[in-house]
C-alpha positions, 0 to 999 in steps of 0.5 A: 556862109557867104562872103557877103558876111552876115546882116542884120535887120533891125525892126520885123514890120513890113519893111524887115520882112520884105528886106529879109525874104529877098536875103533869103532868097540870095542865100545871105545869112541874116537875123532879123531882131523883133522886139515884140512877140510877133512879126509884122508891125502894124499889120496883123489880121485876126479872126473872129467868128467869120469876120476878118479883123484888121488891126492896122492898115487893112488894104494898099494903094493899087497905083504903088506896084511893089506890095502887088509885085510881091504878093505875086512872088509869094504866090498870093495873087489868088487872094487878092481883092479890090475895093469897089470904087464904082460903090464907094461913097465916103461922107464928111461930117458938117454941122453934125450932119453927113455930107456926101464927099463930092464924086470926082474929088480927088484929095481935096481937088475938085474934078467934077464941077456940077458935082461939087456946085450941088454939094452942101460940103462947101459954100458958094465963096468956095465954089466961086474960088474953085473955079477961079483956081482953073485958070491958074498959071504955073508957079514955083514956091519953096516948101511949105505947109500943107494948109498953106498950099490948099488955101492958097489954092481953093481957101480955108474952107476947103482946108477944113472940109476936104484936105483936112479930115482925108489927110487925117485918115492917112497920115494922122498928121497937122496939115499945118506942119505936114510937107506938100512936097513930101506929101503931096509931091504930084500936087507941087508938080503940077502947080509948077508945071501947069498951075491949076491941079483942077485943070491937070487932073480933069485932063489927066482923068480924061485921058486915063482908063481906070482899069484897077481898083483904087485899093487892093487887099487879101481877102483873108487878111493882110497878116497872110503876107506878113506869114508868108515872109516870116515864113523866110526870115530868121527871126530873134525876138529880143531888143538891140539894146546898143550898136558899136562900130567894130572896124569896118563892121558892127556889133549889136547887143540884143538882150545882153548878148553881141552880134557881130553884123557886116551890114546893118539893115535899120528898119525900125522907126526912125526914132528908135534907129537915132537911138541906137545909131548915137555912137556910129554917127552922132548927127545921122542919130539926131535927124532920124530923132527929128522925124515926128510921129504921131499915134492912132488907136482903132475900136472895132466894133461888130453888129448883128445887121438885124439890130444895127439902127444907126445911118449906113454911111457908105464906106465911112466917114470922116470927122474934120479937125474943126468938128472933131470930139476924139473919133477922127473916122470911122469904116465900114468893113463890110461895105468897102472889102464885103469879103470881110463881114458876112451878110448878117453882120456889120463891122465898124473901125473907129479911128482916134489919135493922130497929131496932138492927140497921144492921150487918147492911147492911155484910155482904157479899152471900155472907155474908148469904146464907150467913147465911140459908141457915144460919138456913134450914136451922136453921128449915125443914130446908134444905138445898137450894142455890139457883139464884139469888141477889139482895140489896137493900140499904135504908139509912135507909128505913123512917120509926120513928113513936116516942112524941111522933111525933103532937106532933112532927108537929102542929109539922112542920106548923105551920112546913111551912105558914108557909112558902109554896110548901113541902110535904111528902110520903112515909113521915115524916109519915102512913104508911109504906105505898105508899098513903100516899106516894102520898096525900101526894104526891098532896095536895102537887100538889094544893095547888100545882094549887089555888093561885090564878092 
């Protein structure tokens, strides 16, 4: 053993993994503790036939190195794969029809003007405001809501039609609780720097080589870098059930029994941290179960292409708030990643849940498949019966960065940090997506690898 002592990591999603492959490599001795059967959270890959099923995230974002960094590390680079962003199209749905999201929107932030002057996803006092917004000055405002800071921008049509339904498909969250600057933090600063963002980002995409794809995935499947890094770690599948401090240590219970730890790795969802952390420090405890979180669930659909007679809709399709019955977004698997699906099939992700919306996890598998296939079939025109069929259900997993979240963080911190051995990681803190769970669990090991010998 070394004198670092032993660790233990609470939580086995990307963030525990990440923290306890770089532990691994240290020659630190760790448990990593998992309440459910397998490791990896939210991301887990299964097959069927020849098609490549998701049950979570299925790619990440190219512009955050860490995940590329680390499926380096782990000798996966041969399997990785980009989205074909010169082909991708995504639609949003308006009066029951599918409009075509305007090319060179970037989020909700027009880049191209004849683009979105042509466009029928917003009407002419939208455009006019568009326009307007150009010669916005600098300005500097304190925090405030998502919603707040796109109408003031371009209006609420474009709330509705644009940032709405794309900040829906990545965060789940209420655009008028969600944080701009803990969301949208590139956006603030450039209204404070130079005002208008349609002005910044037209300058900043005439400057710039696109010279990566958007998205990256593994063409088998992100599960393979979940195996990887399981490969590594010393897993104990059971519940911490308590953590007392023990002098300068701590003692975990995990199904009855106690484990003494030096250091505490918490990279489990911030609600089930504030549940555990109540007797180390009791205020940490109560801003980590501030955090909201919302839930999703996604039905997976598999077609015979030769029997798919419904609107091929691009890489998907997004259903703002304001049209919304329960289907929040759909995917189509093979357009977007063609490794995924073979040629003589078609796959559809159907997206449900997020803010509000809980009741939908307590449907029944037939149901929400009956639920989509009927939305599917008002939407594109199918009718077609799948040949398969999957559910994935994520309860309480996807971290809401509300108004405050940057105050109620600085504080997390400040009682985090007196606390020593104790550290943080996953989707609460600094970004919910796969790079950022893999910085933050990343940065834990790091902290504990640097502690003097």
């Amino acid at each position: 053993m070394t004198a670092h002592g032993q660790v233990i990591i609470v939580g086995g999603g990307i963030a525990g993994l990440s923290a306890a492959y770089d532990l691994a490599n240290a020659g630190i001795p760790h448990t990593l503790i998992e309440k459910q059967p397998r490791v990896g959270g939210v991301i887990e890959t299964r097959q069927w036939e020849d098609c490549v099923m998701e049950c979570g995230p299925d790619s990440f974002l190219s512009a955050k190195p860490e995940a590329m960094k680390l499926i380096q590390e782990l000798g996966l680079s041969g399997d990785v794969i980009g989205s074909k962003d010169d082909e991708r199209v995504t639609y949003i749905q308006r009066q029951r029809k599918l409009v075509r999201l305007p090319e060179g929107t970037t989020m909700f932030v027009p880049t191209r003007p004849s683009s979105m002057l042509a466009s029928p996803l917003v009407g002419w006092g939208t455009k006019i405001r568009m326009g307007l917004e150009f010669f916005r000055g600098p300005e500097t405002h304190r925090d405030r809501s998502v919603s707040e800071f796109v109408t003031d921008h371009f209006g609420r049509e474009t709330l509705d039609y644009l940032a709405e339904p794309l900040l829906s498909g990545v965060y789940g969250g209420d655009p008028d609780q969600l944080s701009v600057a803990s969301v949208l933090p590139r956006f603030v600063e450039m209204e404070r720097t130079q005002g208008s963002l349609a002005r910044a980002l037209m300058a900043a995409r005439g400057s710039a080589k696109r010279s990566e794809p958007l998205f990256r995935t593994l063409k088998s499947g992100l599960g393979c870098l979940v195996d990887r890094l399981a490969a590594k770690a010393n897993v104990v599948h059971g519940t911490a059930e308590a953590i007392q401090p023990q002098g300068s240590t701590f003692r975990v219970r995990v199904n009855g029994d106690w484990m003494d730890a030096d250091h505490l790795v918490m990279a489990c969802p911030a609600w089930s941290a504030g549940e555990l952390l109540c007797d180390i420090d009791s205020r940490l405890a109560s801003l980590l179960r501030m955090i909201p979180y919302t839930s999703s669930a996604i039905a997976q659909m598999v077609f015979r292409a030769s029997e798919f007679d419904g609107q091929h809709a691009g890489t998907g399709f997004l259903v703002p708030r304001t049209e919304r019955k329960q289907l929040m977004a759909c995917t189509f698997v093979g357009t977007k990643f063609p490794y995924r699906v073979p040629v003589d099939k078609i796959t559809l992700r159907c997206f449900f849940g997020g803010a509000g919306n809980d009741a939908v996890l307590s449907e029944s598998d037939d149901s929400l498949i009956a639920i989509a296939r009927a939305e599917l079939r008002t939407i594109l025109g199918l009718t077609a019966a799948p040949i398969f069929t999957d559910i994935y259900r994520w309860p309480r997993s996807m971290a809401q960065y509300v108004v405050g979240h940057g105050a109620r963080l600085k504080e997390i911190e400040s009682h985090a940090s007196a606390v020593p051995g104790l550290h943080l990681a996953g989707n609460a803190y600094t970004g919910i997506g796969i790079p950022d769970c893999i910085r933050t669990g990343r940065q834990a090991a790091s902290s504990i690898i640097r502690q003097p010998v």
